[in-house]
Every structure is written in C-alpha cells, then in structure tokens.
Z-matrix of the N, CA and C atoms (Angstrom, degrees):
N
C 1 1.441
C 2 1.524 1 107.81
N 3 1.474 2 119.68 1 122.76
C 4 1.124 3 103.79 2 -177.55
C 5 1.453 4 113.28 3 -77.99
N 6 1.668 5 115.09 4 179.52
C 7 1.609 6 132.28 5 -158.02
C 8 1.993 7 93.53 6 -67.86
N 9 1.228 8 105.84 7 -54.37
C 10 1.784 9 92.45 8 -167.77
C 11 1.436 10 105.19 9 -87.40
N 12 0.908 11 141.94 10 2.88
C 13 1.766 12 142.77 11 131.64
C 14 1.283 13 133.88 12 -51.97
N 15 1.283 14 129.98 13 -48.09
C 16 1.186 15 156.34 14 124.04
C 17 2.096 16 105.76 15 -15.03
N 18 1.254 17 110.00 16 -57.59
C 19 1.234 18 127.96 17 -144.09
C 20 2.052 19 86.01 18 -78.76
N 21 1.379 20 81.32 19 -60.27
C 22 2.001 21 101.48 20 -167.39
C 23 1.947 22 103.31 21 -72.17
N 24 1.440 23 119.67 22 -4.53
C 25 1.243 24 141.44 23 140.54
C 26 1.614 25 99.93 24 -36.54
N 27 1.568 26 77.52 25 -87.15
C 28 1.854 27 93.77 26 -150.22
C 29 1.310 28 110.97 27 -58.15
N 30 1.395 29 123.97 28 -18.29
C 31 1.834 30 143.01 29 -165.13
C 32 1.694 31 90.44 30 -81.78
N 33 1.645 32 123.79 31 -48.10
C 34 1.256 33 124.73 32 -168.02
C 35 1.495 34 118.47 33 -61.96
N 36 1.947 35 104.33 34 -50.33
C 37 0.907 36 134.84 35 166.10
C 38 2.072 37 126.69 36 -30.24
N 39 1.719 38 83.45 37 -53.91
C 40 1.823 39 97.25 38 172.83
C 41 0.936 40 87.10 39 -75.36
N 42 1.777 41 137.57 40 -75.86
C 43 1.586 42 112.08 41 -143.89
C 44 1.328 43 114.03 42 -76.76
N 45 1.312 44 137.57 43 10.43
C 46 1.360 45 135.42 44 168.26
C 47 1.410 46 109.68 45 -102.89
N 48 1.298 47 142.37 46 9.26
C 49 1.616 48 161.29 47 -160.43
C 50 1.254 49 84.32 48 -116.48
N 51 1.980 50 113.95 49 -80.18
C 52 1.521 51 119.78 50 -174.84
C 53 1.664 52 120.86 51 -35.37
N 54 1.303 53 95.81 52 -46.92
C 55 1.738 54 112.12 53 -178.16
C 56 1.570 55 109.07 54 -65.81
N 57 1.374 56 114.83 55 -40.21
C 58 1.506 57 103.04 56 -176.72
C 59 1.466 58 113.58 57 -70.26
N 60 1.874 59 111.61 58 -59.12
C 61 1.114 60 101.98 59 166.60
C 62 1.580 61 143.33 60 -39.42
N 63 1.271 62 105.40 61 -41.63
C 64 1.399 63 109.85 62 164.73
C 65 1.596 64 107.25 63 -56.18
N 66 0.910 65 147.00 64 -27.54
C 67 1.119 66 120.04 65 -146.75
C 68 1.655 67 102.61 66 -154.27
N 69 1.288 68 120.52 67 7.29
C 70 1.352 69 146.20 68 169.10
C 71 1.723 70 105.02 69 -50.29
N 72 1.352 71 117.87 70 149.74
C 73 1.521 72 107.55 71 174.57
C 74 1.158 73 88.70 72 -123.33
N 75 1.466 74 128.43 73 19.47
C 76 1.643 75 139.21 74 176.07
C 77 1.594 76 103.30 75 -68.83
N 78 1.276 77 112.09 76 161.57
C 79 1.534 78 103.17 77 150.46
C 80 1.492 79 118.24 78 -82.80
N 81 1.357 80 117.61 79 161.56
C 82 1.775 81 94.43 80 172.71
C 83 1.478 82 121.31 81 -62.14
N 84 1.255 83 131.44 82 -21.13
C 85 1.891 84 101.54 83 177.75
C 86 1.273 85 105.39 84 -79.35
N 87 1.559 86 127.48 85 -38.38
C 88 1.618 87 114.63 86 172.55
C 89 1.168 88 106.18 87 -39.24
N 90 1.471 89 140.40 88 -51.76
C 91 1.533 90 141.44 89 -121.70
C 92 1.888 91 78.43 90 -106.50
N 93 1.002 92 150.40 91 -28.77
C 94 1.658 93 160.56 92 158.95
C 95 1.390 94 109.47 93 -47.45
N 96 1.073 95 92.26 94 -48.54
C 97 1.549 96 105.55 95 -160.63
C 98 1.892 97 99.89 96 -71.02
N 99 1.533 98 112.25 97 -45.28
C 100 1.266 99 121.38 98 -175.12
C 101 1.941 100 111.17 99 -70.02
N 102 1.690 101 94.45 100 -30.56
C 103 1.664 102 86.65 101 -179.90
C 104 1.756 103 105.93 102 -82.34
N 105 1.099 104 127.56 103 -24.61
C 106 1.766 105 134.85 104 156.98
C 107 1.523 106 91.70 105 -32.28
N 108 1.119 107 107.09 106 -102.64
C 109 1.454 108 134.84 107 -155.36
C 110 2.058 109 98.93 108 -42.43
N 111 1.400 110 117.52 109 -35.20
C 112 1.711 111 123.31 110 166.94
C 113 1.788 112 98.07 111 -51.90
N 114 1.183 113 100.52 112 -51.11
C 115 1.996 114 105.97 113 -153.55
C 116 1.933 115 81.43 114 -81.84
N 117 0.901 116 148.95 115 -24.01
C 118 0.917 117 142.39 116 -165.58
C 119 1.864 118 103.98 117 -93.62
N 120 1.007 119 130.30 118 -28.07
C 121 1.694 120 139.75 119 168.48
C 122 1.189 121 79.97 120 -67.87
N 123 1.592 122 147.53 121 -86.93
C 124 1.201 123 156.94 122 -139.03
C 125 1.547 124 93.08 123 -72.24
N 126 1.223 125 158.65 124 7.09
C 127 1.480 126 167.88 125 118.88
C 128 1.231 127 104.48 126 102.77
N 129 1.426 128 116.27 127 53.90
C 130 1.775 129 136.74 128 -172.55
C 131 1.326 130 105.48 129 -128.28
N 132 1.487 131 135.30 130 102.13
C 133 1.311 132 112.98 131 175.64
C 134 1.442 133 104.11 132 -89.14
N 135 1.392 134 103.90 133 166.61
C 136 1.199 135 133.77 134 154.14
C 137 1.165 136 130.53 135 -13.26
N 138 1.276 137 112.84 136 -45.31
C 139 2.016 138 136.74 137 176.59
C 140 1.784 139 105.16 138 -75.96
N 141 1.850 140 101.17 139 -39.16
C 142 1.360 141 110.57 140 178.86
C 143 1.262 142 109.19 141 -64.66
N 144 1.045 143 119.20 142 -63.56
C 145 1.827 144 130.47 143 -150.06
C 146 1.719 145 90.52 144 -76.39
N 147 1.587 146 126.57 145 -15.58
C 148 1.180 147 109.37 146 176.49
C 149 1.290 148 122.04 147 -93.40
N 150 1.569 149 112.06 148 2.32
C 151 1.436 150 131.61 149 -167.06
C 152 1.580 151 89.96 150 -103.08
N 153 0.613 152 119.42 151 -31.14
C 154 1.912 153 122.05 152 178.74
C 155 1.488 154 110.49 153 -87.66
N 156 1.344 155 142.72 154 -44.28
C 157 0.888 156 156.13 155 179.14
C 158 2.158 157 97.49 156 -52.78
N 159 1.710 158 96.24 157 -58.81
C 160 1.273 159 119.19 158 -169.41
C 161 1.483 160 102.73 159 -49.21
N 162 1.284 161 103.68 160 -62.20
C 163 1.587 162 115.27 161 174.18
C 164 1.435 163 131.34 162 -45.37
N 165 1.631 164 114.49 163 -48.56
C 166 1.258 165 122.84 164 132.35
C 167 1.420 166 115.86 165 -1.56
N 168 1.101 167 95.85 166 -104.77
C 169 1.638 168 124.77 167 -154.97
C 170 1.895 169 101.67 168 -63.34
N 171 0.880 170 115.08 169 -39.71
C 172 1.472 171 112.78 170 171.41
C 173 1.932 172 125.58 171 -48.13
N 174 1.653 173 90.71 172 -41.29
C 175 1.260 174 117.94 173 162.96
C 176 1.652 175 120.66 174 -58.16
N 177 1.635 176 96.84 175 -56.75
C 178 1.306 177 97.69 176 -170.53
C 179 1.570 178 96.97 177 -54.16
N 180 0.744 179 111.19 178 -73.62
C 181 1.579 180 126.50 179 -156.95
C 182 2.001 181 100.37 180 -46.61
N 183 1.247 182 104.77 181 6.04
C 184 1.523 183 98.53 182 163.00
C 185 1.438 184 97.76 183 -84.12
N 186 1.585 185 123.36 184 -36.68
C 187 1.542 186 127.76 185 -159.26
C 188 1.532 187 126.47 186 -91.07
N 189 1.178 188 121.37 187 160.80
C 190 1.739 189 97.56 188 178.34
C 191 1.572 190 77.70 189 -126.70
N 192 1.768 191 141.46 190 -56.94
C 193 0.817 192 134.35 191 168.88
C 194 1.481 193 137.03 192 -30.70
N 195 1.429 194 115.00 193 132.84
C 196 1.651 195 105.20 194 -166.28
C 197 1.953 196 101.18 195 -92.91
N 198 0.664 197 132.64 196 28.65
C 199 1.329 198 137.74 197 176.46
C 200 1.974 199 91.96 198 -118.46
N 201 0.827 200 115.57 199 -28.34
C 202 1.615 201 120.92 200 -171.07
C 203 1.790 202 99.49 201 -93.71
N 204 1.021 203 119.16 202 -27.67
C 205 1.519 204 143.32 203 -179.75
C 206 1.463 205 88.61 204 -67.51
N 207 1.468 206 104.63 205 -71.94
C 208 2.146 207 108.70 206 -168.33
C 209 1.197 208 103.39 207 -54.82
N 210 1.233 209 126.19 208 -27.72
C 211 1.846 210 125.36 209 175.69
C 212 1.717 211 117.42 210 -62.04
N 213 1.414 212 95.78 211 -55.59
C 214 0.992 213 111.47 212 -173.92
C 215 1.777 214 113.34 213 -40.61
N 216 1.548 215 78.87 214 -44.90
C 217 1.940 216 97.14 215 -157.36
C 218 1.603 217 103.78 216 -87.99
N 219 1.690 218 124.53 217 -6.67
C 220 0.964 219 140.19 218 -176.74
C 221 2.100 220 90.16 219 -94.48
N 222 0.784 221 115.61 220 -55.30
C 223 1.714 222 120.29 221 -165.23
C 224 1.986 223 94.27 222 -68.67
N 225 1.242 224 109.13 223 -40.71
C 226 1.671 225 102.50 224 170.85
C 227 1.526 226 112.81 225 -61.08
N 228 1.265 227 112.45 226 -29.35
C 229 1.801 228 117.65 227 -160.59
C 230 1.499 229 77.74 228 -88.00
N 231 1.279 230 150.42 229 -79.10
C 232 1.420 231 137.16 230 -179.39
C 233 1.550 232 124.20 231 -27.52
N 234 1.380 233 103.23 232 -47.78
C 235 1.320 234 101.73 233 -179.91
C 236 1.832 235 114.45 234 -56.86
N 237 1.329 236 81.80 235 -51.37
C 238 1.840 237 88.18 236 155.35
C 239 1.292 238 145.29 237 -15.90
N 240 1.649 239 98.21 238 -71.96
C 241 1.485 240 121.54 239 -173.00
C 242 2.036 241 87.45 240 -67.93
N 243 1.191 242 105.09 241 -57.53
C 244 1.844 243 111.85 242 -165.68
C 245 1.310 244 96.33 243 -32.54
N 246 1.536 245 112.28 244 -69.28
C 247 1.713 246 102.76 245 -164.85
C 248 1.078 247 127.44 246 -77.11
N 249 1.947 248 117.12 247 -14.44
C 250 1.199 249 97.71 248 154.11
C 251 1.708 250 131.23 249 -72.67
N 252 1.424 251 100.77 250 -7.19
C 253 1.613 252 102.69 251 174.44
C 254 1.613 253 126.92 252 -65.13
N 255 1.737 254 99.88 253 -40.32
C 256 1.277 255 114.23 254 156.00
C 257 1.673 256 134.14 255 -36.94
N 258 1.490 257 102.64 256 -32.76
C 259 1.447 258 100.09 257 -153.10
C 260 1.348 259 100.89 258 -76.61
C-alpha cells in the first residue's frame, strides 16, 4: 500500500471514528467494537492500526513543527510499507 494511501486511510479512519463517537447513540464499547470490526473488513487489525497510530505519535511528539509532523507521519507510513514488504 503505498505511503499517501495508507496515510488518507488512516485520516478517513480518525475522522469517521471521531464522527461516530460524537454522534453515536451506541455506548462507547459498542461504538469500539464497530470501528474494530470497520479496520478489520479493511484487513487492519486492531494490534496493527495501533502499532501505526503508536508510531505516529511517538514521532510526533519529537516535533512541534507541522511540516516536521508530515515527516514524521510520512517515515511511520514507510516504516510500514518496509515490514510489510518483508513478510
């Protein structure tokens, strides 16, 4: 999967998570349970998308700059593609 596919994934992913919860008449673990089972059609588990997310954010938080932010989140989406190339 390439890096800005991958990327506009994970961007869809939050604001359609953000949107349900907000506005869900679920409780929150139902409303969890339904974004699992979304990333899971899309053949991402749960363990995955939190290992990317993780990677993310570990990064960010080296950056305060948002051009240093798109790097960050660009060098996680690579790291990505690598190990799934490996497997």
């Amino acid at each position: 999967m390439k890096a800005s596919n991958l990327l506009a994934f994970i961007a869809g992913v939050a604001a359609g998570a953000a949107a349900g919860i907000l506005l869900a008449p679920d409780k929150g673990d139902k409303t969890r349970a339904k974004i699992v089972a979304l990333l899971e059609e899309k053949g991402i588990s749960k363990d995955k998308f939190e290992d990317i997310i993780g990677r993310v954010k570990s990064k960010i938080n080296e950056y305060t700059d948002m051009s240093d932010i798109e790097i960050a989140i660009d060098e996680s989406l690579k790291e990505e593609e690598d190990s799934e190339e490996t497997k």
